[in-house]
KOLSEPA-130500 format. One record per residue (C-alpha): x, y, z. Coordinates in steps of 0.001 Angstrom, whole numbers, plus 500000, padded with zeros to 6 digits. Layout:
N
XYZ;...
//
This chain:
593
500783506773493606;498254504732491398;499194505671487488;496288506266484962;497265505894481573;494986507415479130;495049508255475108;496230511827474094;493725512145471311;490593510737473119;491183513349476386;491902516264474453;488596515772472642;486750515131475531;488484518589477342;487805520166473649;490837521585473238;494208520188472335;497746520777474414;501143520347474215;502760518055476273;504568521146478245;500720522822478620;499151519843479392;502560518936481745;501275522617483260;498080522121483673;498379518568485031;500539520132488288;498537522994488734;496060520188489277;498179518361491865;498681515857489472;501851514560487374;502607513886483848;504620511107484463;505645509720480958;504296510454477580;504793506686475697;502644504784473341;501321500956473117;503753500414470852;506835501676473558;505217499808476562;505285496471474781;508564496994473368;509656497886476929;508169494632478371;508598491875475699;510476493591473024;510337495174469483;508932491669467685;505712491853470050;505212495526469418;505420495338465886;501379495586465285;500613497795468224;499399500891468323;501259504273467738;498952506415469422;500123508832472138;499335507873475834;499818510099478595;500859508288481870;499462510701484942;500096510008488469;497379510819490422;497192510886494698;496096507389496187;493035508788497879;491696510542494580;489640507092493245;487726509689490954;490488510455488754;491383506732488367;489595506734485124;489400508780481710;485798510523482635;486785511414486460;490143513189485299;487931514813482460;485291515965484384;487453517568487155;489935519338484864;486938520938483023;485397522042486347;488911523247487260;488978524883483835;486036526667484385;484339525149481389;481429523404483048;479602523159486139;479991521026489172;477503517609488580;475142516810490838;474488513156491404;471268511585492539;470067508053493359;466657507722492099;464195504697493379;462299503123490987;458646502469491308;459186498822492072;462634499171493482;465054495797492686;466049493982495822;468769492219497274;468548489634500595;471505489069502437;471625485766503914;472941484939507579;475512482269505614;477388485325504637;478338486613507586;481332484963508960;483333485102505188;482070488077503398;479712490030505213;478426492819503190;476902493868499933;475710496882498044;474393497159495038;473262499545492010;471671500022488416;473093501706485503;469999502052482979;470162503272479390;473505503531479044;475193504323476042;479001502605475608;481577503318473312;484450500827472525;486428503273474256;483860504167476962;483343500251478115;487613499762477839;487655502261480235;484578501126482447;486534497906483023;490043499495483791;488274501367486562;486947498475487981;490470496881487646;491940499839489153;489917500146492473;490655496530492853;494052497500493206;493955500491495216;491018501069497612;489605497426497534;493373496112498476;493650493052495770;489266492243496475;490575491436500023;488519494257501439;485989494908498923;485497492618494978;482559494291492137;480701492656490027;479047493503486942;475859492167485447;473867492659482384;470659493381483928;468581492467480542;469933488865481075;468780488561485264;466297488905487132;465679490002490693;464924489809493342;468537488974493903;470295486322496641;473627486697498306;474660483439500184;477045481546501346;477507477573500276;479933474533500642;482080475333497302;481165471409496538;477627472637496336;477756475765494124;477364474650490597;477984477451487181;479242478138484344;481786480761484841;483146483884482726;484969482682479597;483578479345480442;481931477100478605;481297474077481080;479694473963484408;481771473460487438;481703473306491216;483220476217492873;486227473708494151;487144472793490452;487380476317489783;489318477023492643;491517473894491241;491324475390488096;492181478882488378;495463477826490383;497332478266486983;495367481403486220;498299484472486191;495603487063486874;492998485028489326;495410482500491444;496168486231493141;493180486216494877;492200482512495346;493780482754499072;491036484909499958;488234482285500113;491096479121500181;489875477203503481;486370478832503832;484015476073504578;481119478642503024;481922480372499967;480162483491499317;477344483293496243;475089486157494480;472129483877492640;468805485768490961;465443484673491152;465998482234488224;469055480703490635;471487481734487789;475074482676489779;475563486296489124;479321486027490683;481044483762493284;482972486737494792;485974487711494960;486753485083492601;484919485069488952;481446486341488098;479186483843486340;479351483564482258;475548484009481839;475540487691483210;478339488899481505;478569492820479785;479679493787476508;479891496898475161;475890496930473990;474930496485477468;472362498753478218;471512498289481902;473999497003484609;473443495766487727;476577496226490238;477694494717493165;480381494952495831;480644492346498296;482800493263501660;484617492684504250;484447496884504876;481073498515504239;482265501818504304;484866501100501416;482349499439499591;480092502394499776;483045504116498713;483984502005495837;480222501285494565;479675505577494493;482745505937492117;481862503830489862;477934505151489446;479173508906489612;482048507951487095;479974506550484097;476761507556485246;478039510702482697;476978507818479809;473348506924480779;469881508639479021;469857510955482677;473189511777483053;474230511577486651;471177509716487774;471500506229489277;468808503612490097;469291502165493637;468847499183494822;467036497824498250;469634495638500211;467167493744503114;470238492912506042;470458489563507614;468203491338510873;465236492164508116;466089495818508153;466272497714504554;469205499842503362;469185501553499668;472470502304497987;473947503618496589;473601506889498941;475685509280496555;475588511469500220;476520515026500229;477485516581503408;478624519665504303;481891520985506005;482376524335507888;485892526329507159;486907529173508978;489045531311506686;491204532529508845;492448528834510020;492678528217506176;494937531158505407;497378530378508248;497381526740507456;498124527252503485;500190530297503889;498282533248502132;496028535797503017;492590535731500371;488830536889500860;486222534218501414;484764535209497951;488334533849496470;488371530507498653;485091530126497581;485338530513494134;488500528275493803;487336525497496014;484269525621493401;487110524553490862;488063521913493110;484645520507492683;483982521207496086;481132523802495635;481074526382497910;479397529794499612;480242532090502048;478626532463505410;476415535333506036;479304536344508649;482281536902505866;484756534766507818;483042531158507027;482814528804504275;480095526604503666;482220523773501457;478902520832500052;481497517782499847;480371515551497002;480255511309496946;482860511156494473;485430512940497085;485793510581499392;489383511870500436;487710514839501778;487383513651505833;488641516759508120;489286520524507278;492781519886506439;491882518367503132;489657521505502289;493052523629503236;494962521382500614;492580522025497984;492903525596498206;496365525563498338;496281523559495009;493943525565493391;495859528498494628;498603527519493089;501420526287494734;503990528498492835;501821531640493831;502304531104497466;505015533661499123;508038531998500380;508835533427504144;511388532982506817;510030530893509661;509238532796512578;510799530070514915;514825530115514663;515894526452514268;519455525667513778;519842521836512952;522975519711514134;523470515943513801;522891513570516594;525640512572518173;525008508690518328;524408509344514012;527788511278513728;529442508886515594;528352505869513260;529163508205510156;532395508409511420;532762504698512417;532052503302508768;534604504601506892;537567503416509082;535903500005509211;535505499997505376;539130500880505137;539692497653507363;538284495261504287;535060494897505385;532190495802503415;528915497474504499;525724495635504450;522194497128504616;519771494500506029;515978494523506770;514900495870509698;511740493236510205;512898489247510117;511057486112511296;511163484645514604;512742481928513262;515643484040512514;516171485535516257;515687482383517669;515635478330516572;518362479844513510;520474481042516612;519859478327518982;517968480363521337;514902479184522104;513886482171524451;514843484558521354;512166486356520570;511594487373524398;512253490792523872;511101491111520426;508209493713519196;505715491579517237;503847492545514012;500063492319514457;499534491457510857;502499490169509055;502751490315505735;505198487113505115;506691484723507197;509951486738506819;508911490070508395;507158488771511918;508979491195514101;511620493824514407;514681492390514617;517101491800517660;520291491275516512;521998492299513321;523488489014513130;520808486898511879;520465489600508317;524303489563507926;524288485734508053;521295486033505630;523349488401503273;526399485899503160;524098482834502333;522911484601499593;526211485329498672;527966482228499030;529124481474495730;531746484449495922;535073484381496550;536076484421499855;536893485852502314;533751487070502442;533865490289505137;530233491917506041;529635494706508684;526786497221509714;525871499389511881;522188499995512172;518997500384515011;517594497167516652;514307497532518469;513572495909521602;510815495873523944;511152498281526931;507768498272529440;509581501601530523;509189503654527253;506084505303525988;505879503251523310;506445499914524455;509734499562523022;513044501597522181;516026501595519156;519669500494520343;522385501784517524;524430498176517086;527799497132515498;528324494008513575;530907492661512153;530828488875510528;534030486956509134;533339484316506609;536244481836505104;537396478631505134;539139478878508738;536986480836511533;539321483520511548;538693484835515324;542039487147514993;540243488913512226;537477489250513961;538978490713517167;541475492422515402;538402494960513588;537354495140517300;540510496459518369;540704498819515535;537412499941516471;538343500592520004;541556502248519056;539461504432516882;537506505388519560;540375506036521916;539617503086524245;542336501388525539;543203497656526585;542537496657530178;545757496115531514;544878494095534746;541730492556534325;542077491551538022;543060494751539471;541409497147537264;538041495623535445;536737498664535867;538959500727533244;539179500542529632;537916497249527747;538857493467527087;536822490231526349;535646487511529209;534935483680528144;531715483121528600;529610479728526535;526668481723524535;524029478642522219;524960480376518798;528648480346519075;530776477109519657;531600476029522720;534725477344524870;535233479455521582;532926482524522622;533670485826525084;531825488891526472;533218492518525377;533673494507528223;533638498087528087;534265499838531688;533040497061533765;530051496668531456;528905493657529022;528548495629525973;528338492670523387;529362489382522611;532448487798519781;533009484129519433;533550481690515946;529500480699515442;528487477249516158;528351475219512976;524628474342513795;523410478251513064;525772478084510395;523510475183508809;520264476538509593;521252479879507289;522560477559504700;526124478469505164;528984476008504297;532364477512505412;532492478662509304;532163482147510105;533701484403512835;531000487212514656;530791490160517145;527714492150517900;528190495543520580;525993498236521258;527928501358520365;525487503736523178;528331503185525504;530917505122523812;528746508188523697;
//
């Protein structure tokens, strides 16, 4: 959950009343929100770079709230104001309007765009009135949907411009980055958007987001009719049309990848600190003319309307209340609200700043909120439901603590890995045949679900090679493999594995936790192999790539292969950066159910 952190004095003022930190703690859940920490500037710094660097901040009292991902109007000082007042009673829901001026500013997108950054939208701020405080907070926002909604300006990046300083009608382009020429923020010499790139390479806050555009043969460019660069999103805006607090008109942008998020993102910010212009909650908009020649104006600040049957709403939260009631407390919600001419429907007017709001369900949340979570009568479920315990989970419960009790130590690894790791690191080229594949890694390192717990316990020990050996690893966890005959494509297999590191092999250690295991389990040694393969278990030799040769053996269980132990072939050995050979079985444990 994102955390807003905003001064004690300046929100009590603006909510005109002052709490303690248990009322305002109170108030906060009865909210849905959090009080997470109540800290200062001076705290946070000492925190993070100790008590010399805080010695000249600021003792005033922050609040820390946590507030629900999907709520991007709370995100700032004035959203969180403006709802708890509502909620409060205190004032009236806003209602926000896009007003077109007489000769309405335009923006052309250009065909360039389309294969790098597709979309833009746009709006105008006019006569608006900062404070020091007011503008601090402004830019937080911005900084804060960055983060959340706009994932890191991969999705969606904003600009703001000092409209005083520009002048439309406006371009957004795309160029070679050796072609686009400006002087960017905090700037003071022109450069081409590749020596910026260079440039902000050693920037902590920017060289986050220079992968974004990094290979593009077209960067994305917003020039006015003067050709000054407005911004070279996601990157940096352009020095000329910077704000300050005296700004009095703003021009916004939000390039995109998603034009629904940057709908999204460009009507929070306008609702937010539209509260600060001459008409309060009135926004100018702006005419964006499409690659095709068609004309769309944002922003739309849209209201729509949602139909909620009370009696689904009551069953769903738990409480039995008139329509008047869900009405009237949905109205808190800042969901404004009437009932039906029938009595047992809600007409709920959605507004642009709740963009969370997307099915009936949400509606039933809010009323449970506003409710009051504390108010709502606990009751027995109707539905008798006595829980027990898997069996394959009680059965690994009660494997690890004998196996602990054996010297070995438990090991928790990752449940994603490369493919490297299933396959070249284990000499097996073929490795990641029955692997499920992630359609949009993240890293290198998490490209499917593993196979094999081998490859994260041979991880674990190169990462802990500079203990004292022996070093003894086991765990017994879920792989995933990929099963045509499931609904899903794939299914979970419960695995044992158990890895001996020192600086002999030490195979009898190995299959002597293997025997302990199967004693455990009350399986007993095959007597006759010949005679009898059929009853009880033992190991066959058997060559497998990532174990050394002649020095590897199936497990069989019943007649069944049901894993494999061997000493590991020094090759995988090298390829996880271990030095000292190790010793390795791997079973699946669904057999001894």
């Amino acid at each position: 959950m994102p955390t807003v952190g905003v001064k004690r004095d300046l929100l009590f003022k603006a909510l005109g009343r002052s709490f303690t930190d248990e009322e305002f703690d109170e108030l906060c859940f009865d909210y849905g929100l959090e009080l997470d920490e109540v800290t200062s500037e001076k705290q946070m710094i000492s925190k993070e770079q100790g008590e010399e660097k805080a010695a000249d901040a600021s003792d005033e009292i922050i609040y820390k709230i946590d507030v629900p991902a999907n709520r991007y109007d709370l995100l700032c000082l004035e959203g969180l104001v403006r709802s708890l007042l509502v909620f409060l009673g205190k004032t009236a829901v806003p209602h926000y309007r896009a007003i077109k001026a007489k000769n309405p500013q335009v923006l052309y997108i250009k065909q360039e765009t389309q294969n790098v950054r597709p979309h833009c939208v746009s709006a105008i701020l006019r006569n608006i009135s900062f404070t020091k405080e007011s503008y601090t907070s402004f830019i937080e926002l911005q900084e804060k949907l960055h983060q959340n909604i706009c994932r890191k300006r991969a999705l969606v990046a904003i600009g703001l411009h000092d409209m005083d300083k520009i002048e439309g009608p406006f371009r957004y382009t795309a160029e070679p980055p050796d072609e686009i020429k400006f002087i960017a923020l905090n700037q003071t010499k022109e450069k081409t958007a590749a020596e910026l790139m260079q440039l902000y390479k050693s920037d902590n806050h920017l060289k986050h987001y220079l992968h974004i555009l990094d290979g593009e043969p077209l960067y994305p460019i917003i020039y006015d009719n003067n050709n000054n660069v407005l911004s070279m999103p996601p990157i940096i805006n352009g020095n000329h049309s910077r704000i300050s607090p005296d700004t009095k008109n703003i021009f916004i942008d939000c390039t995109a990848t998603d034009l629904h998020k940057a709908s999204v993102v460009l009507d929070t910010l306008v609702t937010m600190f539209s509260v600060y212009c001459k008409d309060q909650y009135e926004v100018e908009s702006v005419d964006v003319v499409q690659p095709d020649g068609s004309t769309i104006s944002y922003p739309k600040l849209q209201y729509r309307d949602e139909i909620v049957e009370l009696e689904k709403s009551n069953k769903a939260v738990g409480i039995s209340i008139e329509a008047a009631k869900a009405a009237e407390i949905l109205t808190k919600m800042c969901l404004k609200s009437e009932v039906l001419p029938d009595g047992k429907r809600i007409q709920v007017t959605v507004p642009p700043t709740r963009a969370d709001v997307i099915h009936p369900c949400d509606i039933y949340e809010d009323i449970a909120i506003a409710f009051g979570y504390n108010n709502i009568t606990e009751v027995i479920p109707p539905t008798n439901c006595i829980a027990n315990q898997l069996p394959l989970n009680k059965l690994s419960d009660l494997i690890r603590g004998p196996i602990a009790q054996a010297g070995f130590t438990e090991a928790l690894t990752f449940s994603l890995c490369s493919r490297d790791d299933v396959s070249e690191k284990l000499n097996k080229p073929d490795g990641c045949k029955e692997a499920v594949h992630i359609g949009n890694p993240k890293t290198a390192e998490f490209q499917i679900a593993r196979t094999a717990l081998l490859p994260g316990l041979l991880k674990t020990i190169s990462s802990n090679r500079n203990m004292p050996l022996p070093l003894k690893l086991f765990e017994i966890s879920d792989v995933v493999l990929r099963d045509d005959s499931s609904d899903v494509g794939s299914r979970n297999e419960r695995r044992f594995c158990a890895v001996y590191c020192n600086r002999t092999p030490g195979f009898e250690v190995t299959q002597g936790l293997l025997d302990r295991f199967m004693q455990l389990l009350n399986v007993n040694p095959t007597e006759n192999t010949q005679s009898n393969p059929n009853q009880g278990y033992h190991i066959r030799a058997r060559d497998d790539t990532t174990f050394f040769p002649g020095r590897s053996a199936d497990i069989i269980l019943n007649g069944l292969v049901i894993g494999k132990i061997g000493v590991l072939h020094p090759d995988v050995l090298n390829k996880f950066e271990i030095t000292n050979p190790c010793s390795a079985f791997e079973i699946n444990i669904h057999h001894f159910l």
